[in-house]
N, C-alpha and C positions, 0 to 999 in steps of 0.2 A: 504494500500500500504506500503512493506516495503522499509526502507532505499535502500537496495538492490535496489532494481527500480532502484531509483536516480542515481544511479552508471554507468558512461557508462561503456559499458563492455570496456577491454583492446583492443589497436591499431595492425593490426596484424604485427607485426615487422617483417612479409617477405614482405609486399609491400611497395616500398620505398614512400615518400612523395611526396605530389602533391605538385609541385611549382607553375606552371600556372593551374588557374581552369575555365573554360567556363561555364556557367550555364545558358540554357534555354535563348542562342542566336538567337535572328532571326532580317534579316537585309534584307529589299526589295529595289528595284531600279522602276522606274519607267517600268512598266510592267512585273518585274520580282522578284519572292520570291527566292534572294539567298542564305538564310539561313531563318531553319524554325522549332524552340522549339532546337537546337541544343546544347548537352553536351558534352566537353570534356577536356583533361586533360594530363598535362607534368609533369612527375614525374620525380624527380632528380636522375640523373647517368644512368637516362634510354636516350636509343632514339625512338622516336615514330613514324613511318611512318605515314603520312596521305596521303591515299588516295583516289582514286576519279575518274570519266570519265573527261575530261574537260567540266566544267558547273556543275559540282557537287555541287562547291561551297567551294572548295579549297581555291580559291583566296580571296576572299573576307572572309575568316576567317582568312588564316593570314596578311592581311590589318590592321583590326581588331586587332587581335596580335601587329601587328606591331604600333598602336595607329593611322591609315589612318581612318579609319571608325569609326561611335560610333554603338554601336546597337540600336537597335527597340526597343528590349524589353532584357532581360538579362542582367547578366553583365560577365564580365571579373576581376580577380581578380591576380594578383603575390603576393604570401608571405602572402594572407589575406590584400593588399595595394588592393583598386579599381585602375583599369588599364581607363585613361582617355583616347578619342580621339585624340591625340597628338604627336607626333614622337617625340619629344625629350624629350616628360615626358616618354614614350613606353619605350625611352631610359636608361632615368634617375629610373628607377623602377628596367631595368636589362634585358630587352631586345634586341636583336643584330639579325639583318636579312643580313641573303647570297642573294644575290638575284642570277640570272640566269647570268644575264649580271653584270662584278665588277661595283661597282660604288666607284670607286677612281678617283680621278683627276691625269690625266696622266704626268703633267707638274710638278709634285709636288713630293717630295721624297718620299721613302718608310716611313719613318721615320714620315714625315709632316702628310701623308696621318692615320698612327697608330695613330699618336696623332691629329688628324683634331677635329678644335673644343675643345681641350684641351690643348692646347701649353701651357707649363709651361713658365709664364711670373716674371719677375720684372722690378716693376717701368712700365712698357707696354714694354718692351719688353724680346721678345723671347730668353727664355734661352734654345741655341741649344745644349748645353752640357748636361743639362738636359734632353732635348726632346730624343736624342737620346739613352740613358743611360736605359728611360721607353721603346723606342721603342726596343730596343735590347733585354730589358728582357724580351717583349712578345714573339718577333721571339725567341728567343732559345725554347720555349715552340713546337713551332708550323713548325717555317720555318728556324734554326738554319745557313741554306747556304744562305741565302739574306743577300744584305748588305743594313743597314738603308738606305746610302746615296743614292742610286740608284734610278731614274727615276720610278716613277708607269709606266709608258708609254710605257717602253721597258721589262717588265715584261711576260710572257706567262701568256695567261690562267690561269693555277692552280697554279701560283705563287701568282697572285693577288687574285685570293682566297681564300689561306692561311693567305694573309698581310689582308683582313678582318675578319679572324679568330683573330688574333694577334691583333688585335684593337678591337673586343671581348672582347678575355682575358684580355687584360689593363686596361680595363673597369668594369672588374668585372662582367661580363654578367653574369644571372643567367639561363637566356633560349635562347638558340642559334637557330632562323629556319631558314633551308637549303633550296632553294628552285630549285629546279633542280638545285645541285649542277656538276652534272658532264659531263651535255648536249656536252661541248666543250674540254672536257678532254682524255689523250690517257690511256689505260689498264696502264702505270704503273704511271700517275699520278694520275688516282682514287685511286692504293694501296697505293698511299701516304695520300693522303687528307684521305681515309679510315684510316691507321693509327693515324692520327690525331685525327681523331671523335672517337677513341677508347680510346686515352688518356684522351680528353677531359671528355668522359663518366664515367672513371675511376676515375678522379677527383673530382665527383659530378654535374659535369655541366648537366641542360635538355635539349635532343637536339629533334629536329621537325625537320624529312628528308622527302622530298616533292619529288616523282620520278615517271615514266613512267615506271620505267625497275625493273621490280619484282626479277629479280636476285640479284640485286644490295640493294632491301629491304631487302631479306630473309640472305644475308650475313652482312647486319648491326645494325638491327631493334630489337628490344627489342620488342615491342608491334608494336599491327597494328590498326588505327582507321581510318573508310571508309564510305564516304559520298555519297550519291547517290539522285541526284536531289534538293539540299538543305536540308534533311534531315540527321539524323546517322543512319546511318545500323548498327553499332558493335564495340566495342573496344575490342581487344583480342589480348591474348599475343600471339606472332610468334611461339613458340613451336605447337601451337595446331592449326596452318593452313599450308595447303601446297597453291602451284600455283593456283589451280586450285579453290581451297575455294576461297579464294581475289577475283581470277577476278568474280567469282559468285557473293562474295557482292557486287564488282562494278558494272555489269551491268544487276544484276537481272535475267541473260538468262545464259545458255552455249556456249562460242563461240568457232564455228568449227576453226578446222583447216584448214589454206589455200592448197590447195592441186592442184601442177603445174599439168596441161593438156598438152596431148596431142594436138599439131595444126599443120598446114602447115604453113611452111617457106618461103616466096617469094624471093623476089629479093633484091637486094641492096637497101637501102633506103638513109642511111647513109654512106658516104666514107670519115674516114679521113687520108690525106696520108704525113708523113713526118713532124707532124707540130710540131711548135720548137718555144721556146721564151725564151731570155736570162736569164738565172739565172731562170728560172722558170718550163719550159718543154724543152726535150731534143725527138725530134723523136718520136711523138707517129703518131701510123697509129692504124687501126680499120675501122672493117663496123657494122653495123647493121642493118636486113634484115626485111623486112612488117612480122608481128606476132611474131617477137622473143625479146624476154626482154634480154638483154645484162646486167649483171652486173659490175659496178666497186668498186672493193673494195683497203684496204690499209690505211694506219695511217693518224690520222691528219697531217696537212700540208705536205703529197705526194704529191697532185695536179691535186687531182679530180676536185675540183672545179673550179680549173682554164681551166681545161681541157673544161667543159663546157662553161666556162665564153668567151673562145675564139671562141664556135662553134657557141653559139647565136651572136657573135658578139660583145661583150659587151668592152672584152680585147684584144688588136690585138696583133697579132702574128708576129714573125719575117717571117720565112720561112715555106713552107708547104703548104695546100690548103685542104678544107671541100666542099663534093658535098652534094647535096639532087638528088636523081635518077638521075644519070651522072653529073647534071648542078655545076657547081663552084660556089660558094655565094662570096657572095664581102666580106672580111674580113673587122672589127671593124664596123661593120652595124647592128643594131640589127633589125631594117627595115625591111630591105632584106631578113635575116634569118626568120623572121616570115612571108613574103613575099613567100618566100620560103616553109612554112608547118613545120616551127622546133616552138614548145613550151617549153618553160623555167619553172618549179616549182622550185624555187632556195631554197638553203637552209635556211635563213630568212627570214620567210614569212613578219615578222611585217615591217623592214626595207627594202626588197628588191622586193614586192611582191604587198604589199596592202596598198593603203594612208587610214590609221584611219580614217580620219575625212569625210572620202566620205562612201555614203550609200553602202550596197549590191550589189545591184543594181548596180549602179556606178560602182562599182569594178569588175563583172563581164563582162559589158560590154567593160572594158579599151581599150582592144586588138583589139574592133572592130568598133571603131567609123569608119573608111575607109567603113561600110559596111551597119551602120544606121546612114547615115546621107547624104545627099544632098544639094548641093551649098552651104557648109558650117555651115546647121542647123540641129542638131539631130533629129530624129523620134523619139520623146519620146513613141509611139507607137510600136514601132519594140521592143526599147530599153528594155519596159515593159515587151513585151512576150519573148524576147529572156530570158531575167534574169529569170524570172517566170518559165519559160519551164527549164533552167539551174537546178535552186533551186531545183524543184521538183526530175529531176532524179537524184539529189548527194542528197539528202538528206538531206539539209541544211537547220538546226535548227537555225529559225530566225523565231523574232515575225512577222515584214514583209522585203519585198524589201528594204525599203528606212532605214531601222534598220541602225545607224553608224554600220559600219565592227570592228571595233573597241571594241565594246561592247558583242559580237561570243566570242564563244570559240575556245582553239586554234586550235581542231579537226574542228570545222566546219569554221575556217577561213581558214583551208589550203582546204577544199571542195572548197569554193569558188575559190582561188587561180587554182584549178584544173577547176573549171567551165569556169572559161575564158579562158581559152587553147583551151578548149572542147568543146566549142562554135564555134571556128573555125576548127574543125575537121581537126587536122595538122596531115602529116606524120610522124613525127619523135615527140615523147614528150622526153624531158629528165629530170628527178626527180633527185634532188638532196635532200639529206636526207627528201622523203616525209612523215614521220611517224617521226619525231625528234618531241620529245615535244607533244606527243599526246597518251591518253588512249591506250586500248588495245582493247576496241571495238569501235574506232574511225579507230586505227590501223586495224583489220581484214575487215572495212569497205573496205578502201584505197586500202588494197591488194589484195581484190575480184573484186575493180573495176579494178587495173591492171593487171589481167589476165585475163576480160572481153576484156579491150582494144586491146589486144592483140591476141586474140582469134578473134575481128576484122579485124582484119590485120595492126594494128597502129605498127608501131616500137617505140621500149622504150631503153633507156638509165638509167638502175636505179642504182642510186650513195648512196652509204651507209653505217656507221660503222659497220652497226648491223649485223652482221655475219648470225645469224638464216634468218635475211630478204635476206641478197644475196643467201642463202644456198635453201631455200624455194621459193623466186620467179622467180631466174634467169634461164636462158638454156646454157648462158658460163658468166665466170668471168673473167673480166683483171682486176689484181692485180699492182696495183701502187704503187712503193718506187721512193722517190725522184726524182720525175719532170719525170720518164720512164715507160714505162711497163716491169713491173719485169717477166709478166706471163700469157698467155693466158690458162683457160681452163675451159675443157669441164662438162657438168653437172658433169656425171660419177668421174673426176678425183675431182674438188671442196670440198674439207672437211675443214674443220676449221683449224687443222694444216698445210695443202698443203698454205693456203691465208696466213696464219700469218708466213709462216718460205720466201713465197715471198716476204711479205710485210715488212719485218725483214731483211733480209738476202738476198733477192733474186739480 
């Protein structure tokens, strides 16, 4: 053997270095292998998409990441440092996680919040002049129009995302993951938080972008690495994949396109006439007839959601009035309205939809104890087959019934949230963002099943950012700008410039 051998060959100086390295991770849960022999890796000044179906095994690797979990078998490493089970070592190593939801204290400054856990002290106490001097130099980085002093609380959305980015940087983070960064965000504050992640990149920083929305990968991603049932499919750079390769490694299959049918139209199902609430809707009316899917679209905080929040009943209204087939519903009752045949899919399933700590089970039946249950005491009998029969036709991946809802993926948490609906076979459903946060063949599941429903004769209300979804499943669009309907229209007239110059301008 000669010397030569010995030699590693040279490092190839086009791929930049790995700062985080996974190796031969696997990490099970009681009846489930989440991760399984799984490799991978965050190289600096790139950004790496990962992704994944829900249940792929996503989350529990960047837990993982994040020092939440320890593994099975493998390890994790930063810099060649082993990365322990620990969030503030995760921390202390150089790791910084976005989550979906800010997690700042709202009562507390901008300022407080950048330096949380850091406050520069003397003596024990708080040097504010100090604190804010670090916190300033991160925002210039990131968020330049924030002022330290200013309440986390009264921040939007993507401002408090930035002021976690900015406590990031302060920190020195060496790996930044994102993890649905932009779920709550409007087209021009993701170009901003995008401009960020581009400086970021530029400076050396590894960033891990966690997303649903494949456009949103292919304009920021550097590399793509996609999980599929707990194991790895593939790490590959974004040059060498389009749409359609990804979703192939995510779901193993080709998924069709959803494609609007032909139905018949009935009658009114839905009547809302003049309804109005201060400072929040201004005069909306609308119907929605048995088989026809009504879309609403329009920017965050127009007031879609309030739009429904008022017709289940949830938020009362000043003036105005909501029928179901002629009859009047009692306003602020949500009672009545399901009383009535109206279903609610809101837009936070986890908070507004499902208690975690109750079984499947459980959760399917919420909506209908008035129906399995006598002189006060459940039919645990009924309650079994109704859920069982439920599960079967959504499809709802779950080891059983009594599974926590909690521990589902977020695709098959929002099945379930539709199972309860659906169990009571109501006239009118209305979806508010039902595809938010969920794969793409979770997604094509959902959309086949709403144009099933529909093609039954169920009337649907479907509320949604995603333009392709209102463009693809609706038959008309009302377009909402602040608190009105900027815009009623028809399939035919519908394009993505007509919704956005109403939802803009109208």
């Amino acid at each position: 053997m000669s010397i030569a051998d010995h030699i590693a060959p040279p490092a190839d100086k086009s791929v930049p270095r790995a700062v985080l390295v996974a190796r031969g991770v696997t990490k099970s849960f009681p009846g489930v292998l989440a991760l399984d022999n799984v490799d991978f890796d965050v190289r600096a000044g790139e950004v790496t998409a990962l992704l994944g179906e829900n249940g792929a095994g996503k989350s529990t690797l960047i837990k993982m990441m994040a020092g939440f979990y320890a593994p099975d078998d493998g390890e994790i490493t930063v810099d060649g440092a082993p990365l322990h089970a620990d969030p503030s070592s995760a921390h202390h190593i150089g790791i910084a996680t976005i989550h979906q939801d800010a997690h700042l204290v709202p009562a507390m400054s901008v300022a407080e919040n950048i330096m949380l856990g850091r406050w520069p002290t003397h003596y024990g106490w708080v040097q504010m002049k100090r604190q804010r001097a670090k916190a300033a130099a991160a925002l210039l980085r990131v968020a330049p129009h924030l002022n330290p002093s200013t309440p986390a609380g009264r921040l939007s959305s993507a401002d408090q995302q930035l002021v976690e980015i900015a406590r990031a940087i302060s920190e020195d983070s060496k790996v930044l993951i994102m993890d649905e960064p932009t779920t709550s965000l409007s087209p021009p504050e993701i170009d901003r938080l995008f401009a960020v992640v581009d400086d970021l990149k530029s400076k050396g920083m590894s960033i891990v972008f966690v997303s649903h929305w494949l456009d949103e990968v292919f304009r920021i991603a550097d590399r793509v690495t996609v999980l599929r049932d707990g194991r790895l499919v593939g790490s590959r750079p974004i040059c060498e994949l389009d749409h359609d390769k990804v979703i192939r490694m995510m779901v193993g299959r080709e998924v069709r396109d959803t494609i609007l049918s032909k139905r018949p139209i009935g009658d009114v199902v839905l009547r809302v006439s003049n309804l109005s609430r201060q400072n929040v809707l201004s005069d909306i009316s609308f119907d929605v007839r048995a088989g026809e899917i009504v879309g609403m679209s329009g920017l965050v905080g127009a007031g879609r959601s309030e739009v429904a929040s008022c017709i289940f009943g949830i938020d009362p209204y000043d003036s105005g009035s909501v029928e179901i087939a002629g009859e009047p519903i009692r306003p602020n009752d949500p009672k009545a309205a399901i009383e009535a045949g109206i279903g609610l899919v809101p837009e936070d399933r986890r908070r507004q939809a499902l208690v975690g700590l109750m079984s499947v089970k459980s959760n399917v039946t919420l909506s209908l104890l008035d129906r399995i249950s006598c002189l006060g005491f459940l039919s645990m009998a009924r309650e079994q087959e109704i859920a069982d029969r439920e599960i079967r036709a959504l499809s709802v991946k779950t080891p059983s019934s009594s599974t926590r809802v909690s521990t589902l993926s977020g695709g098959n948490q929002q099945k379930v949230v539709l199972a309860r609906w659906l169990a009571r076979k109501p006239k009118l459903l209305i979806l508010d963002e039902p595809t938010k946060g969920i794969d793409v063949g979770a997604k094509s599941e959902i959309s086949e099943l709403i144009l099933r429903l529909a093609e039954s004769g169920m009337a649907i209300l479907l509320i949604s950012s995603e333009l392709p979804e209102i463009l693809t499943l609706t038959d008309r669009v009302l377009v909402m700008r602040s608190g009105r309907i900027s815009a009623s229209l028809t399939r035919e007239e519908a394009t993505s410039e007509t919704i956005m110059s109403f939802a803009t301008t109208g």
